[in-house]
N, C-alpha and C positions, 0 to 999 in steps of 0.2 A: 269885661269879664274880670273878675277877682282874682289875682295874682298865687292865690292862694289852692283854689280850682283849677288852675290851668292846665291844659291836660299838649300843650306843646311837649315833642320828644327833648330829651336832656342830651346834651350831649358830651360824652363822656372824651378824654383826652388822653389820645393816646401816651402810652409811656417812651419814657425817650431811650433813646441809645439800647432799643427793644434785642438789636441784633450784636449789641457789645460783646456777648458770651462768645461768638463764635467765630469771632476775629485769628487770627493765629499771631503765634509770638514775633514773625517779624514785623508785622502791621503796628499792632503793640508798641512794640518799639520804636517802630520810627514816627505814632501815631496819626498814622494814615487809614482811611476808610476802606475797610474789608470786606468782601461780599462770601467771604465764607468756603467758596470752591473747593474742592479735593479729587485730588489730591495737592494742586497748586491754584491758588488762589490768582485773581487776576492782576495783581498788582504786584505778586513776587510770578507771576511767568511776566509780566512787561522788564522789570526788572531783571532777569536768567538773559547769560548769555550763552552761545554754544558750547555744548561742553563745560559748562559750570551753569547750569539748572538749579535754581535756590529748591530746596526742600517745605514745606509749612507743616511747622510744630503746632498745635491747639493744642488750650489747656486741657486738666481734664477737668470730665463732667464734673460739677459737685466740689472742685476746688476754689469757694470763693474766695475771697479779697481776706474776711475775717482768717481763713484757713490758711492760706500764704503768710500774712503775719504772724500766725502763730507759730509756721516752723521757722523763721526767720529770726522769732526770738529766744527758740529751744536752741536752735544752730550757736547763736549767742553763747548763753547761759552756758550753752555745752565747752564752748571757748575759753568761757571765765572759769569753768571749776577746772579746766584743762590747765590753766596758768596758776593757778591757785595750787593744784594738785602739786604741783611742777616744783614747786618750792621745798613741798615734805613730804613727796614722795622718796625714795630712795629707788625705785622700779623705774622710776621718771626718766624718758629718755633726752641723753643730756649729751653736747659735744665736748672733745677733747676742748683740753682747757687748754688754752693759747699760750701761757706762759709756760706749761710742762711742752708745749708741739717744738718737736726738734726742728732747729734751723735748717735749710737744705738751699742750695743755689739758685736760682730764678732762671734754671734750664729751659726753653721750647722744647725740651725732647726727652722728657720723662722725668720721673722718680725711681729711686729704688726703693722705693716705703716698702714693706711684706705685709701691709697690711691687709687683711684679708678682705678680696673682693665683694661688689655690694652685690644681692641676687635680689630677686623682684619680692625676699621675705620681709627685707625692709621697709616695702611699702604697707606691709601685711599684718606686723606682728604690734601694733597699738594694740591694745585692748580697749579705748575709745573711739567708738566709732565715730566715721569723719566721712563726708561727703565725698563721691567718686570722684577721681584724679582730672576723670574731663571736666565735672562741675567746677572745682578750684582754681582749673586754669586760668576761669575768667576771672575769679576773684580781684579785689585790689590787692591785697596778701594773700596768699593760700594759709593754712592751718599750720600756725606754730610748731606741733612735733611731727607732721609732715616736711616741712623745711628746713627743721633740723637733721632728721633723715635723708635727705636730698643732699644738702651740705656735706653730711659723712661719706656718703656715696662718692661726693667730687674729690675732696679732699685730698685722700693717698695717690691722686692722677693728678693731680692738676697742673706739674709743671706738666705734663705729659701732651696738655693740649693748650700751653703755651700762657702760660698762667706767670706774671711776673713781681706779682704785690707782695709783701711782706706778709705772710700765712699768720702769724700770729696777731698781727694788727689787725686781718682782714673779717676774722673769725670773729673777733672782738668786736668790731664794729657792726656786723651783720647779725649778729645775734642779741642784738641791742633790743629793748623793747619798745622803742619806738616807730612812726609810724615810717611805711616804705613811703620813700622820699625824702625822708628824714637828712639835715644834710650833713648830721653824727654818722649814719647809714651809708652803703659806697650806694651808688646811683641806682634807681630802679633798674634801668637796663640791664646791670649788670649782675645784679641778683635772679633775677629773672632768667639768665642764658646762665649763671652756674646751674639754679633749679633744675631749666632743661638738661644740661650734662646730665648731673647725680641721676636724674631720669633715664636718660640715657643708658649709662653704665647699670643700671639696674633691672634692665630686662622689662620695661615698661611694655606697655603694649601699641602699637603703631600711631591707634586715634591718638591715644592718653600724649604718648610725644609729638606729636602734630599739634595738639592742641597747645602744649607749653611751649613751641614753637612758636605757635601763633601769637602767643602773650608777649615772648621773646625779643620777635618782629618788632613788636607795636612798640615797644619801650627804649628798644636802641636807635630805631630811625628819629626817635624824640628827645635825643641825647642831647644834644646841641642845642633845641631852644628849650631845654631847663634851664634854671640859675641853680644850681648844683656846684661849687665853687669848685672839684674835681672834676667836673661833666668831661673836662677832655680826656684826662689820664684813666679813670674808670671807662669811659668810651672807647678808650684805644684799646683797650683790656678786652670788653665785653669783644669789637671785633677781631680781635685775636681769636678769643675762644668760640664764634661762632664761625670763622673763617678754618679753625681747627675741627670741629663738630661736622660740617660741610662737605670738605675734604673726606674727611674718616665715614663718614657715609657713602662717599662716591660720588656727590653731587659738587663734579668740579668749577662747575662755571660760577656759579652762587659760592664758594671758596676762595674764589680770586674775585669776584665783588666784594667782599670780607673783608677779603686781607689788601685790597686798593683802600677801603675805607680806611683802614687801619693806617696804610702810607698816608693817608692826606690828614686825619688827626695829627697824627705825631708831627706830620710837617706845620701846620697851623699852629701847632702846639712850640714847634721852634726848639724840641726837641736834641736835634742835630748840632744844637748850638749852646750845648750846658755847661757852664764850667769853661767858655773857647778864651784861650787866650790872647784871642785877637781882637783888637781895641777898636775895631769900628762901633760906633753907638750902635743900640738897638735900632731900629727901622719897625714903628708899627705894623703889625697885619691887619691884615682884611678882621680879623677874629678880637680884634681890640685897637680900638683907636687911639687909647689913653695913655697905654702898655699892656705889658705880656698879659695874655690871654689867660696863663695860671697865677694865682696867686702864689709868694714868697715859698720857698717850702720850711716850715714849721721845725724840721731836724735831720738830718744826716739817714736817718730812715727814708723819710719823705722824698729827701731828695735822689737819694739811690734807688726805690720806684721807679725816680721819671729818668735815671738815666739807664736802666735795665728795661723801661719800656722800649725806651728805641734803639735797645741793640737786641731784643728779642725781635721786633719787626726788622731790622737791619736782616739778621741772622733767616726768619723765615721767607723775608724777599727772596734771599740770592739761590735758598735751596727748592722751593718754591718754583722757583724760576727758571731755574735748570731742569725741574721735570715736567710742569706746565705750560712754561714760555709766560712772557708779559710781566716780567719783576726782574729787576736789579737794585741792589743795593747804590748800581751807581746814580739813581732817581733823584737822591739826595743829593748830590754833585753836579746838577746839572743848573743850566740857566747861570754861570757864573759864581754859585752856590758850592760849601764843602764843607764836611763834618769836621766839624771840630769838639763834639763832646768825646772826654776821653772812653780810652777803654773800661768796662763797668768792673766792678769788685764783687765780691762773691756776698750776699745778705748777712751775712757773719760779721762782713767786715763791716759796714754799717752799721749793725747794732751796737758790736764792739767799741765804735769810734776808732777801728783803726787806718783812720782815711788820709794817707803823706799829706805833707804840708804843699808837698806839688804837684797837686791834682788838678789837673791842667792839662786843655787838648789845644791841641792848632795843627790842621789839617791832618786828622790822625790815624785818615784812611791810606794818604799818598805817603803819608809818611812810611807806613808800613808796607807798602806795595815799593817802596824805594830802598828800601831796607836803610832808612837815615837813622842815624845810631840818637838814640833817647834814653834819657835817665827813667832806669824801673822804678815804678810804681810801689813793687810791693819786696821785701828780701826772698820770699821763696818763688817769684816770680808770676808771670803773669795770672789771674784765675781762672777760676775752670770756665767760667762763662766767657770772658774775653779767648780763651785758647776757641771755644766754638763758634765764636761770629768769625774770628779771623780764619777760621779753617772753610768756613761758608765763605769767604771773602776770596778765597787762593778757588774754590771749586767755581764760582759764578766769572772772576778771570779766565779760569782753564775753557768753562764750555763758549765764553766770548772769544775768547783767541781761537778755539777750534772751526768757531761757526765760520768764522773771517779768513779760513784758508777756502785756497781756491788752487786747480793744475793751473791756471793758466798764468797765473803772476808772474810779472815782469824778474828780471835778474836781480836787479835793487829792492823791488818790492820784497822778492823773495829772501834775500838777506835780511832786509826788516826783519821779515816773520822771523824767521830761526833765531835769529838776535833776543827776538821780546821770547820766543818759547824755551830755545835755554837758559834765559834768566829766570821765569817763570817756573820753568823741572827744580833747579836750583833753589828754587824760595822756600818750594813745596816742600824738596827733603828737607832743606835746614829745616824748617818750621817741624816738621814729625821728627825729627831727630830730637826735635828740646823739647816734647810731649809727654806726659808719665806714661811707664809701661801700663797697659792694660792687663798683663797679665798678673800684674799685684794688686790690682784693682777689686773688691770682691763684692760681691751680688747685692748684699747686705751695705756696703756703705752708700751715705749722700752723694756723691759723686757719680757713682758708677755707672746712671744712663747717662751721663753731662760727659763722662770721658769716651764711652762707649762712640758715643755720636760724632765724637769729634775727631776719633781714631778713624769711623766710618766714611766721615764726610771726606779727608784729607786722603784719603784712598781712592776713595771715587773721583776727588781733583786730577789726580796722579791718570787713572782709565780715562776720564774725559779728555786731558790733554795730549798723551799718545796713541787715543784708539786710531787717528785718520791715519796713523802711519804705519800701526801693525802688520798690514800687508805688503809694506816695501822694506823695512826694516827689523831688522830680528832683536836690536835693544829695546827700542819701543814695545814688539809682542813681547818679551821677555820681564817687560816692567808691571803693561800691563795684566799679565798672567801672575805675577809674584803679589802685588794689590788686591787682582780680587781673589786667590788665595787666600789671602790676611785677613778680608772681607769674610769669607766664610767662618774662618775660622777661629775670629772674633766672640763667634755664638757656642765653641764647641767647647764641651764637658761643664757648662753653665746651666742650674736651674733657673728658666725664668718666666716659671709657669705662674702667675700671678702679675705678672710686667705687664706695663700698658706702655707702646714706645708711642710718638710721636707718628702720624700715617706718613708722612714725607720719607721715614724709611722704607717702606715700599717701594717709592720711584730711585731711592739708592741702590736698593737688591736688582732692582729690574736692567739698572746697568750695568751692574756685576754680572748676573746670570747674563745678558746679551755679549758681553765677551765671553764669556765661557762657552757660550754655544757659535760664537766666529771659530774660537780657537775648534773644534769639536770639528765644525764643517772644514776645514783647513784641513785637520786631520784625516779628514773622509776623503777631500781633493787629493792628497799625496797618497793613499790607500788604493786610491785606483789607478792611480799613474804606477805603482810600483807592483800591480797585477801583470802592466802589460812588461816589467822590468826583470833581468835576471836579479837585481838586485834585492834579494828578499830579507835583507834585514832593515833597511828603509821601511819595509812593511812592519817587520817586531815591534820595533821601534813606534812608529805611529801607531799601534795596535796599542800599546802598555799606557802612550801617553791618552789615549783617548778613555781608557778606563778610569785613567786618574780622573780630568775632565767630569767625566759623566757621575762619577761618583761626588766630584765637589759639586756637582749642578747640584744632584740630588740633594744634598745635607742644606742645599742653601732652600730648595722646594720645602723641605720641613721646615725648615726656620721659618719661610715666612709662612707656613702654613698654622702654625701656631699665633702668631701675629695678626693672619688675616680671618680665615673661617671660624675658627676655634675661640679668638678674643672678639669677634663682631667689625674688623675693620675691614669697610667692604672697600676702598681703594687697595688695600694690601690684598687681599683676594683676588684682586680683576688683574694685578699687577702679577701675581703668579697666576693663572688661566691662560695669561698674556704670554709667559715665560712656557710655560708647559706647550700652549699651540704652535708656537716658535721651534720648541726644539723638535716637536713630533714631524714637521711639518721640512723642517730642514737636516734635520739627522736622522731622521730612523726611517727607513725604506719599507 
């Protein structure tokens, strides 16, 4: 039969990848075969586990491949005239200029900036439109005046959640236009959890910060195997300020995962041993076999970073730790180990070059706990940053010597104790006796949360170390009750509606208001003993001091009430809730 005539069926072939359209986006992605299912498809429910259930995205109808590319390159184009713009516009949104940003101390526990707080208008008020905040997240970069916005947001807080880098340097380098990663640029991680703060502080919406959380996540647990030649000290950085972000949400456990990470940087990093003027060679770590893990530091800026890193982790250990449990500053001391990097200088001093010729630590922790006399640092005395670790330093002794009493100690033992605890009461006033008055201190200057904090924390040294005694002796109640007085009244006739403190004051107030409410029930005890008594001015008496009392609770309830509901710090919230079912529960009948 003639090939030509052949009346054989043809057979047609089928088209391939017929059912490609209808794959969903995580199949897509991981390029795996999809049978299409909905609402979950069979390869993301094998994948779901209990209680984390994957969802399946499908495209939509009618967006093909040509169509994707297109807005991929509008999204572009929209970027380039965005930077383009940026040059000559004058509308153009643009950060403080680094060389005009006032110097300020590299506190963990705020700013006094008045700069006016960021609200969710700053994600709002481009007039370029820009892809939604959850789309970005995932981005490699998010959108340049997006991230500029984000940055302003963090900026006026950042000592506030433990922020220790040179602000002017930091700015500069981050707004560089080069790509993230960049190793001009501080480390991806790190850029990425400011992001998330400014987020934060701005009234974002739950997903929106979840999602820059997520980004957050992904880029700081990858700190370490960057070659980012800062990878450790921007690392320690980034877990400060996620271990700060943590906390101040209320999610304590993942805050002390944080701020562990943070100890074990700075310690790899070798940190504790800057500047030591003790002659043993170096000893490689684990983190370099060659030598030190960081390279040289570049200038007296540089190098006072890394020694304001590890006295801000120093400093949030010991406070940390006293209200969490599972930190001390003495971490670093252990294993036969002991700091020797000296006490830090204020970032001023740095820039200035005004760094003594005998800058120089050896053992500068025991040093100061021995009170062995040492030539100063600086003519007008210690800084404000060194006055705060060390005042961290006398509070994480007082609640170790507290925990370590016991009724039952031996005669001698018992001598010990009191030996170490009025040496200890003694350190503590000297030390607050040589501290500037806080009440010349004003709202407005750099200082003012750096001194604030340290007037707080040395207070609270002073409550921790005589609370166990309050009940047998009346100097101890009588110290403790003058402390946190001062404690309150630290806050009073101050505007500090705009303030962002550090969340660790929370768990400060929470032991101030808990003696306030001993002394109160005390009160109540000797109020009913003196019903059944002729003796009724014992009653007057406890009657007048219980008003005082109940009134200093209260002024301290607004403080933190402004601190915690009002500014979003949900540790400082739970911490008075804590304070409030306390007293209702043991004072008021």
């Amino acid at each position: 039969m003639d090939a030509s005539t052949s009346t054989a069926p043809v057979r047609v072939k089928a088209p391939r990848n017929q059912n490609r359209a209808k794959a969903c986006n995580h199949c897509r992605k991981r390029k795996t075969k999809c049978d299409g299912r909905r609402p979950i498809c069979t390869q993301c429910q094998a994948r779901s586990k209990p209680g984390l259930e994957l969802l399946c995205e499908y495209p939509v109808v009618g967006h093909t491949r040509k169509r994707t590319l297109e807005e991929s390159i509008s999204t572009l184009e929209r970027r380039i005239r965005e930077l383009e713009r940026a040059e000559s516009d004058e509308d153009a949104i643009r950060l403080y200029d680094p060389s005009n940003y006032p110097s300020t101390s590299s506190s963990p526990f705020g700013t006094s900036s008045n700069s006016p707080s960021s609200s969710s208008s700053l994600l709002l008020d481009s007039s370029t439109p820009e892809p939604s905040l959850f789309a970005t997240a995932f981005q490699e970069e998010i959108p340049v005046a997006l991230g500029q916005r984000l940055l302003q947001a963090f900026i006026p807080h950042a000592q506030a959640f433990g922020f220790f880098l040179n602000i002017r340097r930091f700015i500069s380098a981050t707004t560089l236009p080069l790509t993230l990663g960049d190793y001009s640029r501080p480390c991806p991680g790190l850029v990425c959890v400011i992001y998330l703060i400014g987020l934060h502080l701005s009234g974002a919406t739950e997903d929106e910060e979840s999602a820059f959380l997520s980004r957050a996540l992904l880029h700081v647990s990858n700190v370490l195997s960057a070659s980012h030649p800062l990878r450790l000290i921007h690392g320690t950085q980034a877990e400060i300020l996620l271990s700060t972000y943590f906390f101040r949400t209320g999610r304590i456990l993942e805050g002390k995962y944080h701020l562990s990470a943070a100890v074990s940087l700075a310690t790899c990093a070798d940190l504790h041993k800057l500047r030591s003027g003790n002659m043993i060679p170096f000893i490689p770590n684990v983190m370099g076999f060659d030598g030190p893990s960081l390279p040289d530091p570049k200038d007296l800026i540089d190098e006072g970073e890394r020694i304001n890193a590890f006295w801000t982790v120093f400093t949030m250990c010991n406070c940390w730790g006293v209200g969490v449990g599972g930190f001390s500053s003495m971490m670093f001391e252990s294993y036969g180990s002991r700091i020797d990097t000296p006490w830090p200088l204020d970032m001023e001093d740095y820039e200035e070059n005004r760094v003594p010729a005998n800058y120089i630590g050896t053992s500068t922790v025991r040093n100061f706990l021995s009170q062995a006399p040492i030539q100063p640092l600086r003519v007008n005395g210690p800084s404000r940053m060194a006055l705060l670790a060390q005042a961290s330093l006398l509070l994480d002794r007082a609640a170790s010597l507290r925990s370590s009493y016991a009724n039952e100690l031996h005669s001698d033992e018992h001598t010990r104790y009191m030996k170490t605890f009025a040496s200890l009461d003694a350190l503590i006033d000297s030390f607050y006796s040589s501290l500037l008055s806080f009440s010349q201190t004003y709202v407005s200057s750099p200082e003012f949360m750096t001194v604030w904090a340290t007037h707080l924390i040395c207070r609270v040294a002073t409550i921790k170390l005589h609370n166990i005694f309050t009940a047998s002796n009346v100097f101890s109640r009588k110290k403790v009750l003058e402390c946190a007085e001062a404690c309150v009244m630290l806050c009073r006739g101050r505007d500090l509606t705009g303030i962002e403190v550090n969340p660790v004051f929370g768990l400060l107030w929470r032991i101030v208001g808990e003696a306030i409410i001993v002394e109160i029930s005390r009160i109540d005890a000797l109020s009913r003993q003196a019903l059944s008594l002729p003796n009724w001015g014992l009653e007057e008496t406890a009657v007048l001091g219980r008003v005082e009392m109940v009134a200093l609770l209260e002024e301290l309830f607004l403080t933190m009430e402004l601190f915690g509901s009002r500014s979003g710090s949900k540790i400082i919230a739970y911490q008075l809730n804590s304070l409030q079912e306390n007293y209702h529960s043991n004072c008021i009948s």
